[in-house]
N, C-alpha and C positions, 0 to 999 in steps of 0.2 A: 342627809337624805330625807329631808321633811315633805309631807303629801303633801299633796296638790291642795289650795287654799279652799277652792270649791269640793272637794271630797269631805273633809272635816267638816264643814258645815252641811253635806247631806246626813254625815255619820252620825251628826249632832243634831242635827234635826228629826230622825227616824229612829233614835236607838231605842233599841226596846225595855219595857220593864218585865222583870225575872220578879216569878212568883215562888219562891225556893221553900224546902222545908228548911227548920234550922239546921244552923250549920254546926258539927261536931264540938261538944263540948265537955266531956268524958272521954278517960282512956279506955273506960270499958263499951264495947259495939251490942249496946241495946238493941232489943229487938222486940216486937207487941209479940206480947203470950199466944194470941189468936191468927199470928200473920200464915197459917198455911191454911185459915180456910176462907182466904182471897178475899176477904172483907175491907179492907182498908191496908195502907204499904204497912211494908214490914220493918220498917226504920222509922223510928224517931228522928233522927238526925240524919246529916250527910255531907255529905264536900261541898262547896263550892265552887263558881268560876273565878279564880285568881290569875294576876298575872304571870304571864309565862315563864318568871323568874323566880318563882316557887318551884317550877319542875326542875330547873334549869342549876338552882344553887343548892339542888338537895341530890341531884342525879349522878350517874355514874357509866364509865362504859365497862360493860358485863367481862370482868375477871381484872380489873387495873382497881388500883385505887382509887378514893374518893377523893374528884378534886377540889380545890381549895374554895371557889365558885362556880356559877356558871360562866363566866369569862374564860378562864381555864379548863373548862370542859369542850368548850365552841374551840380553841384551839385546838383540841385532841381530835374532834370532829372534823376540821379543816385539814388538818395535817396529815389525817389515814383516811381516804374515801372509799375504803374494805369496810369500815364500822357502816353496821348496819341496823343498829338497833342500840340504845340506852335503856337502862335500866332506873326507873325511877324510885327517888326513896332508896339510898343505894345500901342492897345491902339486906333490904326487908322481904319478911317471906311471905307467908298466910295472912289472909285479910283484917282478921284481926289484929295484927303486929304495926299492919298498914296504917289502920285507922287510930293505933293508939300515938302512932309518931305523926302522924297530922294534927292530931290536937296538941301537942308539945309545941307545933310548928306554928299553929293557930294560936295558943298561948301566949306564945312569946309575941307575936306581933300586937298583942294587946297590951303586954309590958310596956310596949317599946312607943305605945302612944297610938294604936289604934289599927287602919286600913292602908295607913303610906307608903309601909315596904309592900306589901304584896295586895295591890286594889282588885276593885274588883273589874273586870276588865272585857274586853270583849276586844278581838280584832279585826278587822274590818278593809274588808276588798274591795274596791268598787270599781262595778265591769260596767265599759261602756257598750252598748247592742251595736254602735259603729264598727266596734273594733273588732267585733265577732263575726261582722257581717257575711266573711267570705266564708265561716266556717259550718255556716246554718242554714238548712234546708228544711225544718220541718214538718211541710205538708205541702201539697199541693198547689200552686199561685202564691206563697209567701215563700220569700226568699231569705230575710233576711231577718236580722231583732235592732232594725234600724231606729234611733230614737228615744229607746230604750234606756234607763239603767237598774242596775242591781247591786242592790247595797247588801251587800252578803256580812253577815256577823257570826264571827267564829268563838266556839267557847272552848278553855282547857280543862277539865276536869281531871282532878289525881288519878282515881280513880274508879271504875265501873262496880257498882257493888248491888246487885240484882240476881238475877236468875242466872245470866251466864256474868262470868267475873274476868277480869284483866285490869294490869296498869294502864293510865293512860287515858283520854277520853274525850275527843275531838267532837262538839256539836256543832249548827249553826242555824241561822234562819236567814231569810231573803225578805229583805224587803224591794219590789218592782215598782217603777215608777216611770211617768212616761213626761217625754214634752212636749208640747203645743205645736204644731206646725208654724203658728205666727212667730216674727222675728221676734216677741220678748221670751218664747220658747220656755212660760210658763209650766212649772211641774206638776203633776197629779200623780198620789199612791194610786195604783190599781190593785195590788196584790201581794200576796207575804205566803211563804213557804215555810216549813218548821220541819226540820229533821227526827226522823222517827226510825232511831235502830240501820236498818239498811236500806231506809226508801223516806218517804215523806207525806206528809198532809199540804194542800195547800185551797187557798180561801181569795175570794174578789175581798176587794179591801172594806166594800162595803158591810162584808158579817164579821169584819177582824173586834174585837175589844179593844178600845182604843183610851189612852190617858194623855191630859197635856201633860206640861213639863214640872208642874209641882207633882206628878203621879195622881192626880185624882180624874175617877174616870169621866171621860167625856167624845160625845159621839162625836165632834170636831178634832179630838187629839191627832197628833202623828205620831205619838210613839205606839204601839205593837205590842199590845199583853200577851207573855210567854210564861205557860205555866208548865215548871218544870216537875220531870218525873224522880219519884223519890225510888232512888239505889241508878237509875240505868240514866240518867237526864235528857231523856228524850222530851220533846217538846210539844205542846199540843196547846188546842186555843180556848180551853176550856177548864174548869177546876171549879170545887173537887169532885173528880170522877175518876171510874176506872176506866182501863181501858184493855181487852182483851188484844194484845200485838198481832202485825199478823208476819208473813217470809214469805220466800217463793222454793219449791220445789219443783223441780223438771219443768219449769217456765209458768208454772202456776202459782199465782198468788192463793196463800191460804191460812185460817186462822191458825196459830204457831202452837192453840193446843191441837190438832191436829197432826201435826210433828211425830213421831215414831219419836218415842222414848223420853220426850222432853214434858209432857204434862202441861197446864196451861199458864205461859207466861204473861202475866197481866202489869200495866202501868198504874200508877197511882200518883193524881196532882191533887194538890190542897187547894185551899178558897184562897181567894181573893182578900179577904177580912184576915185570917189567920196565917199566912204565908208570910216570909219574909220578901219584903218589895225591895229589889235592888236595881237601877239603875247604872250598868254597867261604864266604866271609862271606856269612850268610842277611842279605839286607835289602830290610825288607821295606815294602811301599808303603804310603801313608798313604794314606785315603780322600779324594777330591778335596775343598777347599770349591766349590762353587758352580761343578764341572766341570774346576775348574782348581787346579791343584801350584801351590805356593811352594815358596821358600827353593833348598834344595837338589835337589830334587825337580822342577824346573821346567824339565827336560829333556822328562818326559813329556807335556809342553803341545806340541811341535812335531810336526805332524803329517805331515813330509813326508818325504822318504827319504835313510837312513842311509848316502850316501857316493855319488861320482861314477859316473857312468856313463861315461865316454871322450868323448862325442861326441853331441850333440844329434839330428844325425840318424840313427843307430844304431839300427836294430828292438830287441827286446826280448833277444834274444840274436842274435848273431853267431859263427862260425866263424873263429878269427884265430889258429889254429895247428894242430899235429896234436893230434887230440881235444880240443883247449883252445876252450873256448868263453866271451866277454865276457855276460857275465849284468846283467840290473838288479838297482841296490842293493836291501835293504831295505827295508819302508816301517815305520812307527813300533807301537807295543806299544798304545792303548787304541784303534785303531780297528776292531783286528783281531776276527774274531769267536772265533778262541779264546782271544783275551784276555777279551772280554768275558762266554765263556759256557763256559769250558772242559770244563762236562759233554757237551757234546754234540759236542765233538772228539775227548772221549775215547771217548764212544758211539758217533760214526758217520764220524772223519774218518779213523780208525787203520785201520792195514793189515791187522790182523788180528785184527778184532774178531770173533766166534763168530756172535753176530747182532743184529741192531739191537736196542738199547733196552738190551742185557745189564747197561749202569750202571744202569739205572734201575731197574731190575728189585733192585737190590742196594740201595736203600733201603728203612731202616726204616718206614718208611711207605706202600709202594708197596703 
């Protein structure tokens, strides 16, 4: 089930560069003496994005044994479509237990000769605006995201270790690009998206930071500087800065230290100079048969959620430290709707978007 020969060469041409803090290198989960008075993150270290076979061969489903792989797991998955949730790290509890068995896991893949078992990765959808066409109305006189494509890149993170905490940890960014009306139906980026907690940022391509393909920066690159956040990897286009988050209550967006009982949750991305610069492996997804992944791929058949929750009868979030809050996992990549339509997340889900429809408006065709 190999993609389409023209997808891996958009994937490969747009993938972006990850500006990460370092990645866990101690079993013990350091933390700066000064990190509650919002001055800079409060980790030193933290996860990265690995291939999905780091979650996959270390996982489990909640009260069975641990199976021998992820091969053997995706069975147990297949076989009872009641399982609704794995348990990542199977077996581990408090964050700190989390973070000392990922450096064991991260150890040993240096043993063993470096990044080959578990690379660093990114997965990669590419929607075409043809094939959405009949599903998108966004504003007035545009009908459709004809012309269109969107290169969406997905990241797994073990785990979320911030202000509110959970296993499991699904990012992504978009990059949009459009075609030429004339038959050589030449490409132009116009625009890139960056997920941010439960909404987004998004930018014309022109204020994006851009690097070619050795990573050095250059206002001609196609790749997409993504500066990721340290403990939560939320995405933003700038570093290093803070960033106070913001949420929505009762259909208002507002800054998150406004929040009733939560205090202020702030992001923190490094420089450019001192970050670790990673260049993700683009891989990219093959079109279902018949709804449903094989082979390799048949992680994205499970459609339930990406890591424990603590405790069955646990609300959705809970308060279980200072500003530390237990969050729900994850839930999976094709039933989400910006997965499935990510024109009109990039259109109307971003945080700061100019005014609705503004992608649509940016096709050749509209």
């Amino acid at each position: 089930m190999p993609p389409a020969r023209g997808d891996q060469a958009l994937a490969e041409r747009y993938r972006p560069l990850l500006i990460l803090y370092p990645e866990i290198s101690s079993q013990t989960r350091r933390k700066r003496p000064n990190w509650r008075e919002l001055r800079e993150a409060p980790l030193y270290e933290d996860y990265h994005p690995r291939d999905v076979r780091l979650v996959l061969d270390h996982a489990r489903i909640f009260g069975r044994a641990a199976p021998h792989d992820g091969q053997q797991l995706l069975d147990e998955l297949e076989s009872d479509p009641r399982i609704r949730r794995i348990d990542i790290l199977a077996g581990i509890g408090p964050r700190e237990e989390f973070w000392a068995q990922y450096y064991r896991i991260v150890s040993r893949i240096e043993e063993h000769g470096g990044d080959d078992t578990y690379p660093y990765a990114a997965y990669v959808h590419v929607a075409y605006g043809d094939d959405v066409a009949s599903e998108s109305s966004p504003i007035e006189g545009v009908s459709d995201y004809r012309g269109l494509i969107a290169i969406d890149y997905w990241f797994i993170y073990l785990y979320n270790d911030w202000r509110s905490v959970h296993e499991g940890d699904w990012e992504h960014i978009v990059v949009v690009v459009k075609q030429a009306a004339d038959p050589q139906g030449q490409l132009e980026a116009i625009a890139c998206a960056y997920s941010v907690h439960d909404t987004g940022y998004r930018l014309p391509w022109r204020d994006i930071e851009k690097v070619d393909d050795q990573g050095e920066r250059a206002d001609q690159g196609t790749h997409p500087v993504v500066y990721v956040a340290n403990g939560s990897h939320a995405n933003y286009f700038r570093g290093p800065c803070h960033y106070p988050t913001r949420g929505e209550m009762f259909g208002v967006r507002i800054e998150a230290g406004e929040f009733p009982f939560t205090g202020e949750f702030t992001d923190y991305t490094t420089s450019f100079e001192e970050g670790i610069r990673v260049f993700p492996e683009a891989k990219v997804v093959p079109v279902p048969v018949g709804d449903r992944w094989a082979d390799e791929w048949r992680w994205l058949n499970f459609s339930g959620r990406w890591g424990s929750r603590g405790a069955g009868w646990l609300p959705r979030f809970l308060h279980i430290g200072p500003l530390r809050y237990l969050w729900e996992a994850p839930g999976s990549l094709p039933p989400r709707d910006n997965w499935r339509n990510p024109f009109t997340w990039v259109d109307h889900g971003c945080e700061d978007a100019r005014l609705d429809g503004w992608l649509a408006r940016q096709s050749p065709l509209a």
